[in-house]
VMD Tcl script that draws the C-alpha trace (Angstrom):
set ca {
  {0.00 0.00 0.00}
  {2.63 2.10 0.80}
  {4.19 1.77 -2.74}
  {1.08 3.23 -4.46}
  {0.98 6.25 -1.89}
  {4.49 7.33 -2.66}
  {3.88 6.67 -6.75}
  {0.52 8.79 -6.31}
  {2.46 11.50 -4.46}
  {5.45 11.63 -7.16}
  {2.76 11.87 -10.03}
  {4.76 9.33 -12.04}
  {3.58 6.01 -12.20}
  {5.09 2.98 -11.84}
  {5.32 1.86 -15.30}
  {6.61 5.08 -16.57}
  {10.39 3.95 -14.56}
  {9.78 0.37 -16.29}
  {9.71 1.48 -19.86}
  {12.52 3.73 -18.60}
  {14.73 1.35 -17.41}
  {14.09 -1.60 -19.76}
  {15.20 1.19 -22.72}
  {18.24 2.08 -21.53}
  {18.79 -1.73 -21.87}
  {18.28 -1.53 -25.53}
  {20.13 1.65 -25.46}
  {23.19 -0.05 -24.39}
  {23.18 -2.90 -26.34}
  {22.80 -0.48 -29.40}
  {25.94 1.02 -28.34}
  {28.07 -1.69 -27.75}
  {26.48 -3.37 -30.17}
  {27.21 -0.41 -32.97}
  {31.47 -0.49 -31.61}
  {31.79 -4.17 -31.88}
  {30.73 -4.05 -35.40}
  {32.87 -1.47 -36.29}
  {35.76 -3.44 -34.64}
  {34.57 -6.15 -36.24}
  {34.59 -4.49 -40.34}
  {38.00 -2.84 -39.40}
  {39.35 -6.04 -38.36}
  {37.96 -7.56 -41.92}
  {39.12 -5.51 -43.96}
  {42.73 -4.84 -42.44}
  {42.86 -8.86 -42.64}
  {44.33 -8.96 -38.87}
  {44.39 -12.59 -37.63}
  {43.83 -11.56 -33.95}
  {40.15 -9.65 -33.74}
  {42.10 -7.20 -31.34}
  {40.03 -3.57 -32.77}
  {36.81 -5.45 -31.98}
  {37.93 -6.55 -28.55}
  {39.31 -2.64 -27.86}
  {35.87 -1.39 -29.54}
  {34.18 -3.67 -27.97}
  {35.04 -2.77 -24.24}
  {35.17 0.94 -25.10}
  {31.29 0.85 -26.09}
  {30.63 -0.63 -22.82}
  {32.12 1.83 -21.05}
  {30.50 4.62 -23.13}
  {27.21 2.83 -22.30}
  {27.87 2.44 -18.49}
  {28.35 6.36 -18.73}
  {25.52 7.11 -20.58}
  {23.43 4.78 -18.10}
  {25.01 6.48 -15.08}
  {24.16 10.15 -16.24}
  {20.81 9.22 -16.83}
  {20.12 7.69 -13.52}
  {21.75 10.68 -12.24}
  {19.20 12.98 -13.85}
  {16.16 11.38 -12.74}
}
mol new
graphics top color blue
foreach p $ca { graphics top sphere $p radius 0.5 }
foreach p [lrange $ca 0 end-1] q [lrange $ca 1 end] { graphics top cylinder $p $q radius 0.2 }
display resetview
């Protein structure tokens, strides 16, 4: 009971922070998504036989994600 009280009181409901949360899921599997695949082509066409550019890419777009996650928590 207390739950709906406090949602009434901040004027948002519940399933507003749901859809919130669940797309800065999708968010950040765009992102990281979007930096391994550029690892990936530069990797394909410089012919390198370790995939290390998608591996660097890779980790740097989940960084850039955790950031972009973090500010936005931040700002709500």
């Amino acid at each position: 009971m207390a739950e709906n009280e406090q949602d009434k009181k901040d004027g948002k409901p519940p399933l507003n922070d749901y859809v919130k949360f669940t797309g800065m899921g999708f968010q950040m599997i765009a992102i990281i998504g979007v930096f391994t695949y550029a690892g990936y082509r530069i990797d394909l066409s410089a012919q390198h036989q370790t995939k290390w550019v998608t591996a660097v890419l890779a980790l740097v777009g989940v960084f850039i994600s955790l950031y972009v996650v973090i500010s936005s928590i931040k700002k709500s």
